[in-house]
N, C-alpha and C positions, 0 to 999 in steps of 0.2 A: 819547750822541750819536745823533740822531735826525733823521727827517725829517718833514714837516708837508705835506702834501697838500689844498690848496685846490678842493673843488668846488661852483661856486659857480653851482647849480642846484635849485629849488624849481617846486612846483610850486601854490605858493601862496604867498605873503606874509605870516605871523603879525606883526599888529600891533605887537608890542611888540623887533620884531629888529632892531638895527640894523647887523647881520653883511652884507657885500656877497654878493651874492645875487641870480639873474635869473630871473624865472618863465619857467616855460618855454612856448613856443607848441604847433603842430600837427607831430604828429610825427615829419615825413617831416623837417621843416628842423631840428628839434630833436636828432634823430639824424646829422645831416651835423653841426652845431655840434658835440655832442661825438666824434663822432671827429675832429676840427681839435683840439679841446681836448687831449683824449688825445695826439695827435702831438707838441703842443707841451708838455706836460707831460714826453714823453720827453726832448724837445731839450732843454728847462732843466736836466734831471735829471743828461744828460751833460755840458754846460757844467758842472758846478761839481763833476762826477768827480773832474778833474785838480786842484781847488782844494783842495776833500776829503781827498784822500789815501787812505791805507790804512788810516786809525781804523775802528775795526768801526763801524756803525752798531744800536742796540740796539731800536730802536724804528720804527714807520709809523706817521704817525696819519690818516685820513682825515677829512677835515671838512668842514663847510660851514656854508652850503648843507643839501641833502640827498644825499651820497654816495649809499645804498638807492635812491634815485629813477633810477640809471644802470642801463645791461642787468649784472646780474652778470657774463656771461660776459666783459664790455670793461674791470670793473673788476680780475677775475682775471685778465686779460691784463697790465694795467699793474702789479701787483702781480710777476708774473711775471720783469716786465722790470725791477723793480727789483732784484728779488730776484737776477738773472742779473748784472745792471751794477753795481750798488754794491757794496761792501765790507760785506755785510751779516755779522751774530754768528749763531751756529747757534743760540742760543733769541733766537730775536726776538717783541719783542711786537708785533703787527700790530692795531690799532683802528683800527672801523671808525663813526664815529655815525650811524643810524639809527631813521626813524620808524617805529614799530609797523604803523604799513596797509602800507607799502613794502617791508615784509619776509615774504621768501615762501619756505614749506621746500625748494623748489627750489632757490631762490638762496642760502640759507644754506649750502646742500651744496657749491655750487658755489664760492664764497668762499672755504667752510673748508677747502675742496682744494686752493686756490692762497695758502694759508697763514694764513689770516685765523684769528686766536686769541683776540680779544675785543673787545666790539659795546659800543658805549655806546649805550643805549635811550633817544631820548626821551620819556618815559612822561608829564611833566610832574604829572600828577595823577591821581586813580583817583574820579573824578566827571566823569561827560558833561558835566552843565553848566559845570564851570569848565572843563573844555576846550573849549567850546564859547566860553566866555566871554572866553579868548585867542587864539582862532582856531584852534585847531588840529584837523587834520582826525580825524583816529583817535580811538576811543571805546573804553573801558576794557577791554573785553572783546578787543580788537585786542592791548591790551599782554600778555596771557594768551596768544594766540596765538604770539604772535613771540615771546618767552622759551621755548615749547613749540619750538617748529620752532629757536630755536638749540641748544637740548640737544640735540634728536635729530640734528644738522648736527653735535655734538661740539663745538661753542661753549661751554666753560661759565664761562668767565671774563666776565660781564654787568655790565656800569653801569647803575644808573636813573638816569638823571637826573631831579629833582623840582625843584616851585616853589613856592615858598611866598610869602604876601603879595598872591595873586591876588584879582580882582574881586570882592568880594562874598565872600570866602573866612575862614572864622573858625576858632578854635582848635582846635574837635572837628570839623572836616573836615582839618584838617591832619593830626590825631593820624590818621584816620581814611586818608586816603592813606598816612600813615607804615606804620601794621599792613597793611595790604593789599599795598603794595610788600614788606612784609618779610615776608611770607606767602610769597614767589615763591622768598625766598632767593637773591638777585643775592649776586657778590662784591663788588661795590661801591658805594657810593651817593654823587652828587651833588647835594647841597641847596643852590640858590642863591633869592638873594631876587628876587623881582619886580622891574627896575629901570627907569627909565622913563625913556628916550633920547629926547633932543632927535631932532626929525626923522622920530619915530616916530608914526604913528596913535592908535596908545596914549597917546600925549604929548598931541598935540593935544587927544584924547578928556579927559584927566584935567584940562587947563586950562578947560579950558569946562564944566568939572561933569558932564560925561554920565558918566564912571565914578567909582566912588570905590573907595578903595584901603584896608586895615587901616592904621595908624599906622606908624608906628614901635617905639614898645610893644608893641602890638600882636605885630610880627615880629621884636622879642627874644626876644616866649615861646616862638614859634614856632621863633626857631632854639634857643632851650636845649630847649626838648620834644624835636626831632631828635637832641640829642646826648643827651638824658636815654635816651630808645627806642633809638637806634642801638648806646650803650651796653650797656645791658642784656641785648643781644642778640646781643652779641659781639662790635660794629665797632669797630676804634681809628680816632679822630679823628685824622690825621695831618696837616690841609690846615685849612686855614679851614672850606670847603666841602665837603671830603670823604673819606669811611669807607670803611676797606675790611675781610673778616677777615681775619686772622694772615696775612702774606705772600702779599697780593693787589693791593698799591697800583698804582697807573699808574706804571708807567716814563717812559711820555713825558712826563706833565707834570710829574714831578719835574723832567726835563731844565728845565724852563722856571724852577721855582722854585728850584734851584739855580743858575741862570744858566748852564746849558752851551750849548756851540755846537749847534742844528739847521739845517738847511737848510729853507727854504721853498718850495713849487713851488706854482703856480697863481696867477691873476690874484687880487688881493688877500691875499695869503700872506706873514707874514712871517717872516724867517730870522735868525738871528745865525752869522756863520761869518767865520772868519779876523779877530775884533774889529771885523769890521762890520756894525752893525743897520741891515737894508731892507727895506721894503713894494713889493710891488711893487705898482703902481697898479688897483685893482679896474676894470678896462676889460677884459673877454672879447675883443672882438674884438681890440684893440690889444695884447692879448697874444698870440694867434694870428699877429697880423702881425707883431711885433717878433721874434718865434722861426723865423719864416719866413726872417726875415735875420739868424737866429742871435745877437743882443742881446737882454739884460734889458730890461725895461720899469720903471723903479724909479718911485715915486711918491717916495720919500722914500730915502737912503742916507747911511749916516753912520759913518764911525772913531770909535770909542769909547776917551775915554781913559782912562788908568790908575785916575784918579780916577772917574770915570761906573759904570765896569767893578766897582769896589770901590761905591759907593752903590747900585748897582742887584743885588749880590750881598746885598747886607743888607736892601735889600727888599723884593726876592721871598721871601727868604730866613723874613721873619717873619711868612710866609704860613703857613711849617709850625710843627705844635705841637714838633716839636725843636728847632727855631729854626736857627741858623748854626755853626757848628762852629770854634771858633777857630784847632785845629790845621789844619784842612781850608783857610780865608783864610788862613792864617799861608800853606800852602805856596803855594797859586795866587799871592801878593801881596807875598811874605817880609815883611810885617809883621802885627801884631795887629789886629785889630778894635779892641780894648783902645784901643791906642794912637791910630787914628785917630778913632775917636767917642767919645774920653771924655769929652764935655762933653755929647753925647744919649744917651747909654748912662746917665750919674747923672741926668741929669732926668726920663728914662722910670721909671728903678727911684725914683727919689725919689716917681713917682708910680704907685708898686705897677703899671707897665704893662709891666715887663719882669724877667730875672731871669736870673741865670749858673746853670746846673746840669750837671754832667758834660761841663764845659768848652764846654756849649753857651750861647750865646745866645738868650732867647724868648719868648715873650709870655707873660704870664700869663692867672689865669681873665679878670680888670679885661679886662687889654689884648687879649683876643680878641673883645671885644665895639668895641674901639678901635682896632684896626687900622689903620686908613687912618692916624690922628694918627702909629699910632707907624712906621709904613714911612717917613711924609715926613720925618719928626724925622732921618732918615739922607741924605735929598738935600742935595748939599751948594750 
């Protein structure tokens, strides 16, 4: 059980994002916005106390946006208050995502003081040009820095986040980001593919021919190469996307791909709590104003039923390589998996894209390349 912390502030626009997100202006208004943000982040946080209960909470995730882009001292305050007002677990994992320019050994100290215990880096790549070539501001030499300044801060639990499939981007510069991030020695890594969102710059760019993009072929080798190197070098695939060593994985987003309850805070955020999934609508200011008079802002809220609840545990669920746990749904659901998807459970394994093993359900080598097919095969 966890919570999810929406900050949805940049201070530039990467092409290819289509995460709700406001670049920020001149500083003086920039800094009045977020303390309004902050206040109203408290107010949310206590509105849904009493809904909450007294379940421990195991996890913080902060995200965006660019979290790092905020004065540390305001982000350790909020952290602070959470920490004082929820039902938080004595080892809580605290994640924070951050860009490499944005991260500074001052602010790392400061963080790790008011309990911040692991930074997901977005490193993206370890060539100027491709980051240049997805817009992002920081240059390879910056992700070297800020892995230095969170050791020294006592940070050592690190994510890189990495991309593959970028512009112009071919197989031995992939390999060649992969050795250079695992030179750093992070506990973690996330490898996602390049994906190209309607509505994004990126998008437009790719339909009019101004960029071009590796295949798809192409970024199969690229994600088996990842898993061939991340392997070899000690990381267990535990996620579609991502490796961590021996007893380092995310807390939090397991919460997500086992479908447990988190709570969401911040304009755009969204939550699962009490069987009910809500977004709340990505509008900063209307979210400032709606907290003002003490109401949620939902863009979207829905009761999920029994049924939904069981389809969308299976999956998220075949996102991990242990796949779903049958005694685990027997007791959330008191019945089997078995029992309710035995007509996509024999079609998947009839096509080698799934497999029971130590009572788990879960994708095979096939079906980890197939994923999407075999998650919908369970909506019912």
């Amino acid at each position: 059980m966890g919570v999810y912390i929406h900050i949805p502030f940049c201070e530039h626009k990467c092409p290819y994002c289509d995460f709700y997100s406001i670049v920020v202006g001149e500083a003086d208004g920039f800094s009045r916005l977020v303390d309004s943000y902050l206040v109203s982040l408290r107010r949310e946080a206590l509105y849904y106390k009493d809904r909450w209960g007294d379940r421990p909470i195991r996890s913080i995730f902060l995200g965006g946006g660019t979290p790092s882009l905020l004065p540390p001292e305001k982000l350790a305050a909020l952290l602070s208050f959470l920490r004082q007002e929820l039902p938080c677990a004595a080892e809580l994992e605290i994640t924070m995502e951050a860009n490499p320019h944005s991260l500074t050994p001052e602010g790392a100290a400061i963080l790790a003081e008011a309990g911040l215990n692991r930074v997901s880096l977005g490193a993206q790549a370890f060539a100027d040009e491709l980051l240049r070539a997805i817009g992002r501001l920081h240059r390879v030499e910056q992700i070297h820095q800020a892995v230095c300044s969170l050791r020294q801060a006592g940070i050592e639990n690190i994510n890189l986040d990495l991309m593959y499939g970028l512009p112009g981007q071919g197989l031995e510069q992939w390999q060649d980001t992969l050795e250079k991030a695992l030179a750093l020695q992070p506990t973690h890594f996330s490898c996602y593919a390049l994906t190209l969102e309607p509505d994004t710059p990126l998008f437009r760019w790719h339909e009019r021919g101004l960029v071009q993009l590796p295949g798809e072929d192409e970024q199969v080798e690229m994600y088996n190469l990842a898993r061939d190197l991340l392997r070899q070098a000690g990381y267990e695939h535990y996620e579609i996307s991502n490796w961590c060593l021996p007893g380092w994985n995310c807390r939090h987003n397991l919460l997500y791909w086992q479908n447990e309850p988190y709570l969401g805070l911040g304009s755009g955020a969204a939550g699962y709590v009490g069987g009910y999934r809500y977004l709340n609508a990505p509008d900063v200011q209307g979210y400032i104003r709606a907290w003002e008079d003490g109401t949620p802002l939902y863009a979207e809220c829905e009761r999920l039923s029994r049924e939904q609840e069981m389809d969308e545990t299976m999956m998220l669920g075949m996102r991990l390589l242990a796949g779903v746990e049958e005694e685990r749904f027997r007791r959330r659901f008191q019945v089997s998996f078995r029992e309710v998807y035995e007509q996509a459970i024999a079609e998947l394994a009839a096509q080698s894209l799934v497999e029971e093993k130590d009572g788990h359900l879960r994708v095979t080598e096939q079906g980890l390349l197939l994923e999407n097919r075999v998650s919908a095969a369970f909506l019912r």
